[in-house]
C-alpha positions, 0 to 999 in steps of 0.5 A: 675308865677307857675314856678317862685314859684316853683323855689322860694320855691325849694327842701327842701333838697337842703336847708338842703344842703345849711344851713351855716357850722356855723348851724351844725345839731345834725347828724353831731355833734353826728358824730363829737363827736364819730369820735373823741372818736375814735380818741382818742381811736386810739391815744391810743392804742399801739401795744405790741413790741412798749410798749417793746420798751417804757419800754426798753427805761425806764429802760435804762434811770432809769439805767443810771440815778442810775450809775450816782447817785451812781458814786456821793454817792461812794465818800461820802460813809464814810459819808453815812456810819457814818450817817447809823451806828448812830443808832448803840449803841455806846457801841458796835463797828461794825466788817468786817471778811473778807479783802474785806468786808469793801469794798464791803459794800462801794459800796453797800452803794454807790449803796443804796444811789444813788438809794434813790438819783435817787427816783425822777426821777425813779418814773418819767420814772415809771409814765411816762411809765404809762402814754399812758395807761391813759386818758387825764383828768388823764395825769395832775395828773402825777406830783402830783403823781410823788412828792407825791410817792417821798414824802411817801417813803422819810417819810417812809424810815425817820420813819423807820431810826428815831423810828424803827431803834433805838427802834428795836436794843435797844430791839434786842440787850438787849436779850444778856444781860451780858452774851453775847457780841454781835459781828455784821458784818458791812455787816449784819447791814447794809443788816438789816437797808437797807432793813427796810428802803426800806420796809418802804417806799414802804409801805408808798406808800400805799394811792398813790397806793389807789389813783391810783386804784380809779382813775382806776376803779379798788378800792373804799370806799366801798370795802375797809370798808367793807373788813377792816377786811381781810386788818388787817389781811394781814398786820399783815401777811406782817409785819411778812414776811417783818420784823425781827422775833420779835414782837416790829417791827412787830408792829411798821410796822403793827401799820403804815400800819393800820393808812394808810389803814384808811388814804387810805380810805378818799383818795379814797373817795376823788378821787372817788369824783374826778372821780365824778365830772369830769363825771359831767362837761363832761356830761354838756359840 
């Protein structure tokens, strides 16, 4: 009877060894968890000549995607051009000095424009060459972020052509008075208003790079209150290094910069809390 007993109670560890898969203890889900955080640290981790690769690979593509882009803007280069000389003063009249000036500056305008076309899919092949460095709650932001950097720099680029543009000639141009007559190349106006357009729209990337960063770790609300100071003073700085030397423009990029340095802050607030959040749902699960 003894004997049958014993074999009835058994070892206790050979119970432990007998529980159903379906009952794991908490060894083995501990173990569990951290073989997949390996995992995924694993996954993630990419050797250095394979990010060469990637990157490669990305600017082919962003490359090509420009040639086409600016193969299809070349034959509507007059229009581009009309549309970009419209801010122009129509008392005046834009010259060329050279025989292939005019020319060049069509495929330019070919190339500027194919370049503004192809924005979309060059900030994709940015975002996407970001992407393995991210985790995979942050990977689902990528096309948010892909139509939003599209979206600042298109309201940059159109507040630089429809206020700054204008306003900054009428004002530069109204110091030659009666005596002077103004004789502008079509090469310099247009070398002008490109680069005011682009330094608006990158400009205008200011929260989404605020976003970004808070979503890194890298920047928050705090930082950027309590350094507000230092940030008027650098982009008054940037406003004179990226502007023509005049005051009046100046300020009209200094003005923008300083309401989307205060629009950055709620967008790091908000992303912050984000962050918070999604902290808080992986803690309970």
């Amino acid at each position: 009877m003894s004997e049958e007993k014993q074999q009835h109670q058994g070892d206790p560890e050979e119970e432990k060894k007998q529980q159903s898969p379906d009952e794991p203890n908490e060894e083995t889900q501990s173990q569990t968890e951290e073989d997949q955080e390996k995992d995924d640290k694993n996954e993630k981790v990419m050797p250095f000549l394979d990010h060469l690769d990637e990157l490669r690979s990305r600017l082919i593509r962003s490359i090509v995607a420009i040639f086409v882009a600016t193969l299809g803007c070349y034959f509507f280069s007059k229009e581009i051009m009309a549309f970009l000389t419209r801010p122009f003063p129509t008392e005046q009249k834009l010259i060329f000095l050279a025989p292939t000036e005019a020319f060049v500056v069509h495929l330019k305008l070919a190339l500027f424009a194919g370049i503004f076309v192809a924005l979309p899919y060059l900030f994709y092949q940015l975002w996407q060459f970001v992407v393995p460095g991210l985790l995979e709650k942050e990977r689902k932001y990528v096309p948010l972020v892909v139509l939003f950097s599209t979206f600042f720099f298109v309201t940059g680029a159109a507040f630089c052509y429809f206020v700054i543009i204008p306003f900054g000639l009428n004002f530069l141009l109204g110091w030659g008075g009666e005596s002077l007559d103004a004789s502008i190349t079509i090469r310099e106006y247009l070398k002008f208003v490109t680069m005011l357009v682009l330094v608006f729209g990158i400009v205008f990337e200011l929260p989404l790079l605020s976003f970004f960063l808070t979503k890194m770790g890298m920047l928050t609300p705090e930082f950027m209150r309590k350094n507000r100071r230092y940030g008027i003073v650098l982009t008054f700085i940037l406003a004179a290094i990226l502007t023509p030397p005049d005051i009046v423009t100046q300020l009209f990029l200094a003005g923008p910069l300083l309401f989307l340095y205060e629009i950055s802050i709620l967008v790091c607030k908000f992303a912050l809390k984000k962050n918070d959040e999604e902290e808080n749902e992986s803690d309970s699960a």
